[in-house]
N, CA, C and O atoms as CSV, one atom per row, in Angstrom:
chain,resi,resn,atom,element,x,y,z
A,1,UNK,N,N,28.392,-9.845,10.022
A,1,UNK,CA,C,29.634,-9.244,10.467
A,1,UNK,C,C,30.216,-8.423,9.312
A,1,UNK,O,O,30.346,-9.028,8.248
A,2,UNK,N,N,30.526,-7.344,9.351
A,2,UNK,CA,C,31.015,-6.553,8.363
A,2,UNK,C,C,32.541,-6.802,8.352
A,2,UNK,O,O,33.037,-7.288,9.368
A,3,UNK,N,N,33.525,-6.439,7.032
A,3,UNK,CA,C,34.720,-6.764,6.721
A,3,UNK,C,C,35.147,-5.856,7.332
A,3,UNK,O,O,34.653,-4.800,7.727
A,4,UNK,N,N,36.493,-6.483,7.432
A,4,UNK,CA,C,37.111,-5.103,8.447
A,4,UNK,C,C,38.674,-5.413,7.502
A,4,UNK,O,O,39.354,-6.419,7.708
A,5,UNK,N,N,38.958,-4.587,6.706
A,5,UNK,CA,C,40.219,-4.782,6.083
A,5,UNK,C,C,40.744,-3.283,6.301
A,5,UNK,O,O,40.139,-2.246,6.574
A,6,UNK,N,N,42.559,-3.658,6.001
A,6,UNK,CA,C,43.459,-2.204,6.560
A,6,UNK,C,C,42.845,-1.408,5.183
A,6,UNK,O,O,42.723,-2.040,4.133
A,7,UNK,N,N,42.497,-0.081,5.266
A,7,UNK,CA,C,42.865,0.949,4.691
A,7,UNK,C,C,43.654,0.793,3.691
A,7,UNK,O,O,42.936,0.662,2.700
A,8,UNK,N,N,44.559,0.745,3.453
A,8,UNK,CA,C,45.529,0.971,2.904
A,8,UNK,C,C,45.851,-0.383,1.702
A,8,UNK,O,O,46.560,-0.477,0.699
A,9,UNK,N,N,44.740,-1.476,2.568
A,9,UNK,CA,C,44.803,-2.574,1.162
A,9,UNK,C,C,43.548,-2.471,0.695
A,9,UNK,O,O,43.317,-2.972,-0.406
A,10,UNK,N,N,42.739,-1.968,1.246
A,10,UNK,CA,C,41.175,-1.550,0.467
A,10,UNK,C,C,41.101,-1.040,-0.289
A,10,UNK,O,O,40.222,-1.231,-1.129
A,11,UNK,N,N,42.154,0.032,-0.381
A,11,UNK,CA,C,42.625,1.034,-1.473
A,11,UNK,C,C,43.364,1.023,-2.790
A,11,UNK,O,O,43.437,1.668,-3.836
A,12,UNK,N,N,44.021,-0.350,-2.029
A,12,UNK,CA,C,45.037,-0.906,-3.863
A,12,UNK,C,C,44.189,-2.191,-4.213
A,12,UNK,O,O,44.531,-2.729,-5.266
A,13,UNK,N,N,43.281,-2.709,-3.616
A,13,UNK,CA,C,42.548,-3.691,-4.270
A,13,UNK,C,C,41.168,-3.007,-5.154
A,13,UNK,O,O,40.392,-2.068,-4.979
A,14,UNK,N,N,41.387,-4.102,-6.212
A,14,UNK,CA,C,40.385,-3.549,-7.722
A,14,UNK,C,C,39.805,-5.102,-7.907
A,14,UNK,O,O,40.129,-6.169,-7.387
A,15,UNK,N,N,38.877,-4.760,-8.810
A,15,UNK,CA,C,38.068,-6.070,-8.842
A,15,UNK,C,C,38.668,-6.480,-10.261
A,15,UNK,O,O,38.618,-5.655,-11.174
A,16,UNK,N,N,39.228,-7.724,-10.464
A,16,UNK,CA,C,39.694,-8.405,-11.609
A,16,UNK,C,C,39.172,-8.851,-12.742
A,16,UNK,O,O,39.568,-9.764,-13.467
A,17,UNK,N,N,38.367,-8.232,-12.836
A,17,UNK,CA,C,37.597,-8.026,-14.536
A,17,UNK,C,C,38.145,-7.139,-15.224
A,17,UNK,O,O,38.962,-6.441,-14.625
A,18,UNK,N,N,37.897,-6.849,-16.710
A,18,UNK,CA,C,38.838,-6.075,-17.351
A,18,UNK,C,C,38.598,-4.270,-16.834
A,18,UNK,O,O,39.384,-3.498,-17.382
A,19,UNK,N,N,37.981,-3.885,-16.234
A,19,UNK,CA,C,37.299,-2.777,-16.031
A,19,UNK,C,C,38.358,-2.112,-15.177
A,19,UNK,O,O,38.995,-1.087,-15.416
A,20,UNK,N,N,38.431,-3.319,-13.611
A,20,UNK,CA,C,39.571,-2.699,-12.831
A,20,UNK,C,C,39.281,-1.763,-11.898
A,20,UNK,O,O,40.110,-0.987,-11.424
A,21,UNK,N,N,37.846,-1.821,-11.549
A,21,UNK,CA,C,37.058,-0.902,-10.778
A,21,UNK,C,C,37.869,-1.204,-9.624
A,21,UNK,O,O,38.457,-2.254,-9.362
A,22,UNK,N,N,37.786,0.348,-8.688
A,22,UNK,CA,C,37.825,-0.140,-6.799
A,22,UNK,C,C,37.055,-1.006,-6.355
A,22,UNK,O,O,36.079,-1.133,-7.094
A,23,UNK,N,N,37.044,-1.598,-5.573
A,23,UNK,CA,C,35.706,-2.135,-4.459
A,23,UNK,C,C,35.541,-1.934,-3.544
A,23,UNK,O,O,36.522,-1.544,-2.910
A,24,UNK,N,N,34.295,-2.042,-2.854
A,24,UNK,CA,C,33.844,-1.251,-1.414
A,24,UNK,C,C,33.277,-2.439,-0.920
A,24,UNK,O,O,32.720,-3.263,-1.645
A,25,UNK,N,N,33.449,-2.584,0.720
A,25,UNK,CA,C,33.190,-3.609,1.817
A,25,UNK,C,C,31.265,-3.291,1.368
A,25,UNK,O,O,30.620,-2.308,1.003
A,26,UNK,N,N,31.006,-4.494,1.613
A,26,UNK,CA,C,29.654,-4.895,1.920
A,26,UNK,C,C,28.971,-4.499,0.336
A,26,UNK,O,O,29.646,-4.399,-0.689
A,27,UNK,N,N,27.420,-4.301,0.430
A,27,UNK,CA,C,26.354,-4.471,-0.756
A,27,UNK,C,C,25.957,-3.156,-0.668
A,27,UNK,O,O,26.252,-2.485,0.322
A,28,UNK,N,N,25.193,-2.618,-1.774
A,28,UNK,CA,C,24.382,-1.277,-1.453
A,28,UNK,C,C,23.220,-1.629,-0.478
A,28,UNK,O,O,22.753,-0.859,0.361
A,29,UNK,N,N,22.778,-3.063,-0.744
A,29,UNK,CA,C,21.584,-3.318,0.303
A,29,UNK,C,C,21.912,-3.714,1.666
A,29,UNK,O,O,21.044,-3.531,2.520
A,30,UNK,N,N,22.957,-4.194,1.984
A,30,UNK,CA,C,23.642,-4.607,3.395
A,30,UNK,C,C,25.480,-4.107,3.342
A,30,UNK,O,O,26.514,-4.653,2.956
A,31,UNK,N,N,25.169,-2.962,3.879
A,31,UNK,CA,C,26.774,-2.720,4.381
A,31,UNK,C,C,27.416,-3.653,4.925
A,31,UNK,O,O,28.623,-3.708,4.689
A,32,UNK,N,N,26.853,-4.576,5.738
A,32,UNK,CA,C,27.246,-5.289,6.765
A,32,UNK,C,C,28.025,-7.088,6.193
A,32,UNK,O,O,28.637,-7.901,6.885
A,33,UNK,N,N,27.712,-7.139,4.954
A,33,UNK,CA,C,28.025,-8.300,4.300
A,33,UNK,C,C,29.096,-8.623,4.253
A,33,UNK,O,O,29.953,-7.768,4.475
A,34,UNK,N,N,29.505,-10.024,3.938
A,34,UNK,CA,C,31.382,-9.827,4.021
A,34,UNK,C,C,31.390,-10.723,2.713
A,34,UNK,O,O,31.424,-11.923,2.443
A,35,UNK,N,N,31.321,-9.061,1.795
A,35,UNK,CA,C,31.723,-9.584,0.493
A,35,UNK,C,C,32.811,-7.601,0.143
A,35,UNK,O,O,33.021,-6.619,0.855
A,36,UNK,N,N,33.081,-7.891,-0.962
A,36,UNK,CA,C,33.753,-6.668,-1.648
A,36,UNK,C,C,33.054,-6.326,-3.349
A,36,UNK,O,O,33.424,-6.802,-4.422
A,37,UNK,N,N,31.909,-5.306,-3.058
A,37,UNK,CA,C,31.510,-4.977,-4.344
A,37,UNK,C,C,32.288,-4.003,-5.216
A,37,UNK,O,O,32.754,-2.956,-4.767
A,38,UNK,N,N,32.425,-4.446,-6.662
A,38,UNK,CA,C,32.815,-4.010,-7.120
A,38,UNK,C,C,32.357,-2.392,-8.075
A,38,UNK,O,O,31.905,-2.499,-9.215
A,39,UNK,N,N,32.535,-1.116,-7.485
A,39,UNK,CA,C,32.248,0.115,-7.980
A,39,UNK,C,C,31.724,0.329,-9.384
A,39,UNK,O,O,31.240,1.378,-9.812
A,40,UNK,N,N,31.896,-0.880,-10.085
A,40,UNK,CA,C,31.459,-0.814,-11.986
A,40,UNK,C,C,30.926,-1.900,-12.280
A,40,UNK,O,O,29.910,-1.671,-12.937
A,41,UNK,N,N,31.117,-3.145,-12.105
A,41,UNK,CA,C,30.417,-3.921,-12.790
A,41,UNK,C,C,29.361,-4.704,-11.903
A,41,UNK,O,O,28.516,-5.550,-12.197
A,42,UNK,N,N,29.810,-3.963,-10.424
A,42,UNK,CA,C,28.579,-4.410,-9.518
A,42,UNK,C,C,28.779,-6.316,-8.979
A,42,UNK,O,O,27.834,-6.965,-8.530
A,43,UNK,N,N,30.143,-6.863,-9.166
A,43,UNK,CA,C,29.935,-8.102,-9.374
A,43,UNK,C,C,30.219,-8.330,-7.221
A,43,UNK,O,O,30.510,-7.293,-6.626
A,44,UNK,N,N,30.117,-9.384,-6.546
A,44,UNK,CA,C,30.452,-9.200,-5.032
A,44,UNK,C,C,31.041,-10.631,-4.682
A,44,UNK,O,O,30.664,-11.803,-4.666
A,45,UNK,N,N,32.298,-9.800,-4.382
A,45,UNK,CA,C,33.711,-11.628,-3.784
A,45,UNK,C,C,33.508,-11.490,-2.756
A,45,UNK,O,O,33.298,-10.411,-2.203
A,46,UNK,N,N,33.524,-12.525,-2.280
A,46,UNK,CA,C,33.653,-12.432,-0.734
A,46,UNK,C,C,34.680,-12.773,-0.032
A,46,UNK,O,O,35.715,-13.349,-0.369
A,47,UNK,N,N,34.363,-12.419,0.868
A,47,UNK,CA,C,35.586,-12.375,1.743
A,47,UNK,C,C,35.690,-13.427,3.080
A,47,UNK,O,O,35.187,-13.077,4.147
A,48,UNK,N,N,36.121,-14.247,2.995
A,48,UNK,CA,C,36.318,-15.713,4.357
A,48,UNK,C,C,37.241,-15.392,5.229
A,48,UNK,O,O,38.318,-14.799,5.171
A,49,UNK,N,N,36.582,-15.924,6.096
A,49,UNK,CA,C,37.619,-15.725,7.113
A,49,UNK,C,C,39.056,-14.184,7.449
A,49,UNK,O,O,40.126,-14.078,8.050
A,50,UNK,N,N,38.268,-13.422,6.721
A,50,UNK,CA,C,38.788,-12.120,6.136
A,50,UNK,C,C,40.082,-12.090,5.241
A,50,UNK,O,O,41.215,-11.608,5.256
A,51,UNK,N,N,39.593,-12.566,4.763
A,51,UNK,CA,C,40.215,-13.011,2.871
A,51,UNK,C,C,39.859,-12.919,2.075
A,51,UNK,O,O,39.050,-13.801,1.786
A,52,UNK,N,N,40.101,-11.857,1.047
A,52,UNK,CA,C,39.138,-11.336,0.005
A,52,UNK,C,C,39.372,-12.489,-0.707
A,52,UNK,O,O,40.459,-13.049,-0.850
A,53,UNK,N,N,38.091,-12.884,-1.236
A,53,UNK,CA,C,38.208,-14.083,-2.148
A,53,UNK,C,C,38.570,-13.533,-3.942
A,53,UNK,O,O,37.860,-14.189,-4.704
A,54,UNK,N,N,39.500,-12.497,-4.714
A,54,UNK,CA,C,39.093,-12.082,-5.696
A,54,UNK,C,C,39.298,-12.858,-7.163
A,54,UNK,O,O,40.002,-12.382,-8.053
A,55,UNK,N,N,38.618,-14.054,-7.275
A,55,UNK,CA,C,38.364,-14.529,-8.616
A,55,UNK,C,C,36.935,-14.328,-9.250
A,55,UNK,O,O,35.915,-14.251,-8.564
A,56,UNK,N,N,36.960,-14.249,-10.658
A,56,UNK,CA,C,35.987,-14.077,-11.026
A,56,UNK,C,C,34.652,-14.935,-10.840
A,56,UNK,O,O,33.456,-14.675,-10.707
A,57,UNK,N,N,35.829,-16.647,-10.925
A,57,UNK,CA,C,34.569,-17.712,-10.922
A,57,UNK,C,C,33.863,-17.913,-9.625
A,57,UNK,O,O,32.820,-18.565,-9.666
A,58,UNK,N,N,34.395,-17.317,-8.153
A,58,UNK,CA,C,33.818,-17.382,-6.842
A,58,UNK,C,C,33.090,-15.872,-6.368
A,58,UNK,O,O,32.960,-15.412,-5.234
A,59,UNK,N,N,32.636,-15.249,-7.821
A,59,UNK,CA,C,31.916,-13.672,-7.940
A,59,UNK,C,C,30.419,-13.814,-8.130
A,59,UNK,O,O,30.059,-14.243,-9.226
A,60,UNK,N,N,29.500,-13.523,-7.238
A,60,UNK,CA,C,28.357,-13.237,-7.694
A,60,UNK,C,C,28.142,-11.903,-8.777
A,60,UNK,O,O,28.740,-10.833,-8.659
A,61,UNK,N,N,27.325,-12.173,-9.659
A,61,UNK,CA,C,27.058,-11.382,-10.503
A,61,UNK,C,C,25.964,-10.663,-10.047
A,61,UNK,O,O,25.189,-11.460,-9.517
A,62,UNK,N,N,25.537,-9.530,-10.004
A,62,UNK,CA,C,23.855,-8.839,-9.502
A,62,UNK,C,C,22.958,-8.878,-10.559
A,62,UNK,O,O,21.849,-8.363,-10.419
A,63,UNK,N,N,23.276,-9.412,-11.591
A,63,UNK,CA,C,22.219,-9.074,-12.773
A,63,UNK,C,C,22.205,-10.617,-13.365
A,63,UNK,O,O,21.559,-10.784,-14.399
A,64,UNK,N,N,22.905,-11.811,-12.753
A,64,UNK,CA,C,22.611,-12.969,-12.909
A,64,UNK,C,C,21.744,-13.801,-12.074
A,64,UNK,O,O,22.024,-13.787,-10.876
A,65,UNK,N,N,20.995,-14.345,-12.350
A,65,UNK,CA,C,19.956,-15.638,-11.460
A,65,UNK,C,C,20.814,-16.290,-10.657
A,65,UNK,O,O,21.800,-16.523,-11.354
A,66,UNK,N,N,20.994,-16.744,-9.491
A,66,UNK,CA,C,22.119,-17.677,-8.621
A,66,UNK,C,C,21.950,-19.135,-9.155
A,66,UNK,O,O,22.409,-20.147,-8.625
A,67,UNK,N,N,21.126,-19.054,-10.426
A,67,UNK,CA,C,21.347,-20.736,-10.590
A,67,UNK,C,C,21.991,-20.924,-12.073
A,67,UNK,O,O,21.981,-22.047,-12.578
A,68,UNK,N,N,22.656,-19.606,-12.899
A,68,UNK,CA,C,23.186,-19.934,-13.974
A,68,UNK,C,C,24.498,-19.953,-13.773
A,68,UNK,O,O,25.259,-20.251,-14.694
């Protein structure tokens, strides 16, 4: 199921690392994901029950192993 968030909060939400990038609904490999990647450091929160989840410690990293 893809995220479906207003416009207008897609737009003032940034990913909370020091960088501060935008983020965009879904993955480069699945649009359809219900996470929010982040435009710079690539990290992906997800989003429950359509609730962006944005902490760092509930962030997949793309360049980390899922078991560190």
């Amino acid at each position: 199921m893809a995220v479906t968030l207003d416009p207008q909060l897609l737009d003032i939400l940034a990913c909370p690392s020091d960088d501060h990038a935008p983020l965009v609904v879904g993955t480069p490999d699945d649009p359809d994901a219900d996470v929010l990647t982040c435009t710079s450091c690539g990290r992906r929160y997800p989003v429950t029950e359509g609730v962006p989840v944005l902490l760092l410690d509930e962030a997949t990293d793309p360049d980390r192993p899922a078991d560190q």
